[in-house]
N, C-alpha and C positions, 0 to 999 in steps of 0.2 A: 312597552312596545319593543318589538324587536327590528332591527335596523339590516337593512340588506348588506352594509359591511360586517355586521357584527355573525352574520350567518356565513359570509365568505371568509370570515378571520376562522369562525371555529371548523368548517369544513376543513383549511389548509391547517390548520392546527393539528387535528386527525390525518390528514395525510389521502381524503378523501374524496374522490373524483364525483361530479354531480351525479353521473348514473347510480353511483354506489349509495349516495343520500336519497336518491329516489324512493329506491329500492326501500331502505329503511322506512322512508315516511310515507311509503305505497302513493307516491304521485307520479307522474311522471317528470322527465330530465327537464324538460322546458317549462315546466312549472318552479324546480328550483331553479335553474335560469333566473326566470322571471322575480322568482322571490329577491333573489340576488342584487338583484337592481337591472338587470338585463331583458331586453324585450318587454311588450306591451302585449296583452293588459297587464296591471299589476298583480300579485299572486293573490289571492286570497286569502282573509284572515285566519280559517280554517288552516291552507294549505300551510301558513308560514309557520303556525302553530304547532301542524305533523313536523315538518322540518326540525322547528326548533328542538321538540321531542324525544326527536330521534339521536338529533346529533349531542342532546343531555344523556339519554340513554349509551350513546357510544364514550363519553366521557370530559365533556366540556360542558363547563359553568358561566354563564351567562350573567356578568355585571350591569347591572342597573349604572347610568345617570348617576355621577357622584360628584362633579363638581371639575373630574377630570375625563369625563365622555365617558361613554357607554362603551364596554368592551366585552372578551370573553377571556378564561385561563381553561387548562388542564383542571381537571377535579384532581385532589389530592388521594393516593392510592389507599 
């Protein structure tokens, strides 16, 4: 499962404003908002999924749960 911090770490990790992750995961800004942990309802598993997608596509790797919390890094080039 993906964590609304772990989608704000790897947004600012990239350098990239919510409208520009929209864009990528064709949702709309208030939907990654909402993915984010911001605003109700909560986003859908679908959307957090484009999200997540997108922002692997742009070049961040998504850690699992290891004993020292769920995080994200840069993919290596």
């Amino acid at each position: 499962m993906t964590s609304p911090d772990q989608l704000r770490a790897a947004r600012a990790l990239l350098g990239l404003s919510q409208p520009d992750v929209a864009a990528a995961a064709n949702v709309s800004s208030m939907t990654v908002k909402r993915a984010e942990g911001s605003g109700t309802p909560v986003a859908s598993t679908k959307a957090v999924n484009a999200i997540r997608a997108a922002l692997e596509a742009a070049g961040v790797e998504f850690i699992p749960e290891n004993g020292g919390g769920a995080g994200v890094r840069l993919r290596k080039q």
